[in-house]
C-alpha positions in Angstrom: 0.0 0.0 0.0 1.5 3.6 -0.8 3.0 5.5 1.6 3.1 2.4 4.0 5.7 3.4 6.8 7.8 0.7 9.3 9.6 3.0 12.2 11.5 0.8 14.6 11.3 1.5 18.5 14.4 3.6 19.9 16.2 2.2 23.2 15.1 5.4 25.0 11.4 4.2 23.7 11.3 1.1 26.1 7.9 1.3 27.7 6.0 3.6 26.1 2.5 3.8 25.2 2.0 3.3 21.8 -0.4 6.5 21.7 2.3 8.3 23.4 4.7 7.2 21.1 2.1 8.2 18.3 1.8 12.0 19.9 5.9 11.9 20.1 6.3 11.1 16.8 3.1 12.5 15.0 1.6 15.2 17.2 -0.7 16.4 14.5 -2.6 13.0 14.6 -6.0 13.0 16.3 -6.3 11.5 19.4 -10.0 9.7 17.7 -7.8 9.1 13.9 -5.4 7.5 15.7 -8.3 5.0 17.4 -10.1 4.5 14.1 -6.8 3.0 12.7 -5.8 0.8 15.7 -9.1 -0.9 15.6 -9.3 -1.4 11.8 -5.9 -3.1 12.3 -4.1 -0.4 9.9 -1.5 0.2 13.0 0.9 -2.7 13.8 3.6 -4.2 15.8 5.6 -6.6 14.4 2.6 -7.6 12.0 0.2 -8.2 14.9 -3.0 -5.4 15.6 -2.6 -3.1 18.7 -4.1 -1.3 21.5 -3.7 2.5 22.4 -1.8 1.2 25.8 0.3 -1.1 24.5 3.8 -0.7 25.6 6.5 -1.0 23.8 9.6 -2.5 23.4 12.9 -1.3 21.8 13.3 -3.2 18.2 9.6 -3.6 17.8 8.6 -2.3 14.5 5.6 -0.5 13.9 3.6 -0.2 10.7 2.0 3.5 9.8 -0.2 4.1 7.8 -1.1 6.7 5.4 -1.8 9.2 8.3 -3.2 12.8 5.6 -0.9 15.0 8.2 2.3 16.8 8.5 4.5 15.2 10.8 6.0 18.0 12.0 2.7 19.4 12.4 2.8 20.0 16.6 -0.8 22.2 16.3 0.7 24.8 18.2 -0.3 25.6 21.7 -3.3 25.6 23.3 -6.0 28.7 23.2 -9.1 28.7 24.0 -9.6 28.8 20.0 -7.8 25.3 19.7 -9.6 23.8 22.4 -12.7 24.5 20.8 -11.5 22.3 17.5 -10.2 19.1 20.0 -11.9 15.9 21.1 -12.0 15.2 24.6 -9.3 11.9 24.3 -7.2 14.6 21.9 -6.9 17.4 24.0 -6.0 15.4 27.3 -3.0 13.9 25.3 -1.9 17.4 24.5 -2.1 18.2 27.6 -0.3 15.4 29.2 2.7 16.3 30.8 3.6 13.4 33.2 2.0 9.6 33.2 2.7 6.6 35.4 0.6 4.2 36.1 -1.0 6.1 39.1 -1.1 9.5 38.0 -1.8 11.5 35.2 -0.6 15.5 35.7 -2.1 18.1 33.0 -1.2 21.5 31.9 -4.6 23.0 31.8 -4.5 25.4 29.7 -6.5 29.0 30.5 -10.0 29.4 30.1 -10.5 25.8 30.6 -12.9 25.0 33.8 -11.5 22.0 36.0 -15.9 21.3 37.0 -18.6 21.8 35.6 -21.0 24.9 36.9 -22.9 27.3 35.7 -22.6 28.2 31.7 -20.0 25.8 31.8 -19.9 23.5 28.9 -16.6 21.9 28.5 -14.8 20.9 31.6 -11.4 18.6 32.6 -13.6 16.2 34.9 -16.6 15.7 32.0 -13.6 14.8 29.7 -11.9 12.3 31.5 -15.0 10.3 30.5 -12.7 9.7 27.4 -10.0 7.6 29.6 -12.1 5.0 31.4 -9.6 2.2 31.8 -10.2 -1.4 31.0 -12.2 -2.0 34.1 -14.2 0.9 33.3 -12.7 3.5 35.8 -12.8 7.2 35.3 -9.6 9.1 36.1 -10.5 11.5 39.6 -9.7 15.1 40.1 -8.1 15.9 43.6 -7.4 19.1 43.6 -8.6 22.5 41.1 -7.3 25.4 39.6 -9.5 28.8 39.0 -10.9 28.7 35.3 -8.6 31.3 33.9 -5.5 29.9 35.9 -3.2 27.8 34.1 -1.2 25.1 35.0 -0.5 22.0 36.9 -3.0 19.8 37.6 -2.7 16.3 39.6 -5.2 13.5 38.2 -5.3 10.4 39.9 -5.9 7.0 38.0 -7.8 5.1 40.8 -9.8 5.4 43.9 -7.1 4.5 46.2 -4.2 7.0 44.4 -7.0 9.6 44.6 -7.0 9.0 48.6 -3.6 9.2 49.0 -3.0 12.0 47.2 -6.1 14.2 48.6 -4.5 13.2 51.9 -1.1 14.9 50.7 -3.4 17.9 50.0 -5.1 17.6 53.2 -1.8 17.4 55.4 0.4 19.9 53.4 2.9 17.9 52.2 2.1 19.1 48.5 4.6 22.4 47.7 2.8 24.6 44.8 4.5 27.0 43.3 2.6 29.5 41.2 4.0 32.7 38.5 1.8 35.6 38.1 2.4 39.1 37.2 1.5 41.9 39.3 0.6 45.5 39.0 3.7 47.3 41.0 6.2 46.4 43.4 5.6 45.1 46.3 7.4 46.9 49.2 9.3 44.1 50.5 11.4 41.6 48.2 9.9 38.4 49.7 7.5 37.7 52.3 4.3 35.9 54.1 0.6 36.9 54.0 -1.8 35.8 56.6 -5.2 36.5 56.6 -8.8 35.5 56.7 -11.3 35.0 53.7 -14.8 34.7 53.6 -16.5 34.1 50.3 -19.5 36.6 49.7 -22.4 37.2 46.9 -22.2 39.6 44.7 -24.1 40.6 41.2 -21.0 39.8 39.4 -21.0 36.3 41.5 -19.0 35.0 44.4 -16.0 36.7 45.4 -13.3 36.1 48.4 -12.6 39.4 50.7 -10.4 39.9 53.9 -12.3 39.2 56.8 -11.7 39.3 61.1 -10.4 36.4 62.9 -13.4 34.4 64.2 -15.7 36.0 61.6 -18.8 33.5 60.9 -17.7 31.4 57.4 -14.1 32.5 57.6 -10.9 30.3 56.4 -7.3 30.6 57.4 -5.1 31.6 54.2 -1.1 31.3 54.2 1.0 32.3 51.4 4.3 33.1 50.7 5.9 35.2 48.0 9.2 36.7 46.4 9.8 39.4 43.6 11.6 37.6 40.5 12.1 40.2 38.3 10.5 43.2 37.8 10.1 46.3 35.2 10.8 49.3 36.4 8.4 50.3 39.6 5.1 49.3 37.0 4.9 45.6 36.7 6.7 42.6 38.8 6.7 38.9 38.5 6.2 37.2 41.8 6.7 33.8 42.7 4.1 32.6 45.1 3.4 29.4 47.2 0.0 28.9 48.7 1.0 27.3 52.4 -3.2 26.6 52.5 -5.6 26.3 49.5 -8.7 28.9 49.8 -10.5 29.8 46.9 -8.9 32.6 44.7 -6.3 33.1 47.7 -3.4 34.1 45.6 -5.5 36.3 43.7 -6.9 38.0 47.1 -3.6 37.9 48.3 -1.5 39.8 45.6 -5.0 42.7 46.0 -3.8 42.7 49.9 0.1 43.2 48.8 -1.7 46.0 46.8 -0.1 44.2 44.2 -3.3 42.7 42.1 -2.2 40.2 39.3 -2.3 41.3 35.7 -6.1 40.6 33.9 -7.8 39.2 37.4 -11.7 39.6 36.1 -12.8 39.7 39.7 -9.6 41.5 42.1 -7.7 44.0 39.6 -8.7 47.9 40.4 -6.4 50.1 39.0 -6.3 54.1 39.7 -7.4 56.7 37.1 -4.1 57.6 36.5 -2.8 53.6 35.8 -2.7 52.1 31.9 -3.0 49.0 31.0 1.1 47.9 29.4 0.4 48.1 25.5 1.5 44.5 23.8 0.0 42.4 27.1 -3.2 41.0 26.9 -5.8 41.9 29.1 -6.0 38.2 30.5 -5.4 36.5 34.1 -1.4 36.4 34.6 -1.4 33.2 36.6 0.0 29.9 36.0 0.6 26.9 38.2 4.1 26.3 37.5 5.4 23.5 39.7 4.1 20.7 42.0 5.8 18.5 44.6 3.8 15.9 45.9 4.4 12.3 47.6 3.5 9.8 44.9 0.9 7.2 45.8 3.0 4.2 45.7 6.6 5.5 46.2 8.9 8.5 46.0 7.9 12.0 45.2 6.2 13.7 41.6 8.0 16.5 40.6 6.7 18.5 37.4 7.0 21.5 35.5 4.4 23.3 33.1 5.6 25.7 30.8 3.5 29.0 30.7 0.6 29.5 28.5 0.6 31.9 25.2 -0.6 34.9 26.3 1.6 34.6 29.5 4.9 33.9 26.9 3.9 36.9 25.1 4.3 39.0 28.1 7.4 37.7 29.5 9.6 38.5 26.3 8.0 42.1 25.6 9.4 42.5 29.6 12.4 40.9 28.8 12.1 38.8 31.8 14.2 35.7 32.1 12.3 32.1 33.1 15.6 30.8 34.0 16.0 33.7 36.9 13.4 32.2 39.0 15.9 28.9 38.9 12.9 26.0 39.6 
């Protein structure tokens, strides 16, 4: 048949998943095409049909067929534009950043909703539907990220990783370390905040606002901070670990260093005489960056998501460097 490709597995390929190797080696394939062709028998290991979580073996070759993309063809990264255009199995492979047979961890990307709610359409935990295992298990959340905050996110792959891990959550033994970018300097180079947040209704919906010790519905919220970079006495990237994990309390918190982070829909105020930094977009400026977390079975997880588009953008028209914050 024309066009008929046989790729033999790499040494550093021991292992894999043969979708993974797929998204490796042709990340413009479809996540769905790819399915269609395993189950028609088009796809092949060493002349013998093959699942999606097969793993493979050094030596093994593997038959391709005619695929109709470039294989060069990475899609580019995610907006809210290319979500739009991906099927749930697709998208969760493009957002894959770490996999063993416990966990999956995502980059979310912004604008995607970790639950479902009100006007909410699309969501991480309605698309896991897409990777029931054999037995018929869906992958659990156990922990979230804001809709507009990008990022890490830990999924586990069965009830009982999803209790250990919510217990790592529970205990703080989880270290999070979030970027943002902030409006100003703040006037110390590093610090803690400690306050209290209650969460109140307002037209615009629910927000988070400082409230007094012992005040009815109030929460404890810890979290530390340092000034990477900064331009000028106008903008500043901070590097900021949440000690607890209250809703929005980063996002509060930067408000109550006077400091609110760039394109916060709900928190950012800015005076009359304040303008919004031609060439950045007006979006939320905060991304997940790292997680370390005890792994289920053994050892730690350690993982790093790059920053999303609009995120990028800013950072080189501020010249800032990611290597200064030294992860």
């Amino acid at each position: 048949m024309a066009g008929v490709e046989v790729k033999s597995v790499d040494a550093g390929e021991a292992g894999m998943r043969l979708d993974r190797w797929f998204k490796s080696h042709y990340p413009g394939l479809g996540f769905g095409h790819l399915q269609k062709l395993l189950r028609s028998g088009q796809v092949r290991i060493d002349g013998s049909r093959a699942k999606a979580d097969t793993r493979i073996q050094p030596g093994q070759s593997i038959r391709i067929p005619p695929l109709g993309i470039d294989e060069k063809g990475a899609g580019g990264p995610l907006t809210a534009r290319t979500i739009r255009g991906q099927d749930d199995g697709d998208l969760l492979a493009k957002m894959l950043i770490h996999e063993d047979d416990k966990v999956f961890v995502f980059n979310k990307p912004a604008g995607l909703a970790v639950q479902g709610g009100s006007g909410v359409s699309r969501h991480v935990d309605g698309m896991l539907e897409a990777w029931r295992n054999k037995k018929g298990e869906k992958p659990r959340l156990v922990h979230r990220l804001d809709r507009d905050t990008s990022g890490v996110l830990v999924v586990a792959r069965s009830r009982l990783a999803a209790m250990k891990l919510a217990e790592s959550f529970k205990h703080r033994e989880t270290q999070k370390t979030y970027w943002s970018l902030v409006k100003g300097v703040p006037k110390q180079r590093e610090g803690r905040i400690s306050s209290w947040l209650v969460r109140e209704t307002t037209p615009d919906g629910d927000r988070m606002r400082i409230a007094k010790h012992g005040e009815k519905g109030a929460d404890h919220a810890i979290s530390n901070y340092r000034i990477v970079e900064q331009a000028g006495q106008q903008l500043s990237w901070l590097e900021m670990e949440p000690y607890t994990g209250r809703t929005h309390q980063l996002r509060v918190h930067a408000v109550e260093l006077g400091c609110p982070i760039i394109g916060d829909p709900k928190y950012f105020e800015a005076d009359q005489n304040w303008e919004f930094p031609g060439g950045l977009q007006n979006r939320l400026h905060l991304h997940a960056r790292r997680i370390v977390i005890p792994h289920p079975d053994r050892g730690a997880i350690d993982v790093t998501a790059d920053m999303p588009p609009h995120m990028v953008q800013s950072w080189n028209l501020l010249g800032f460097d990611e290597g200064s914050a030294a992860d």
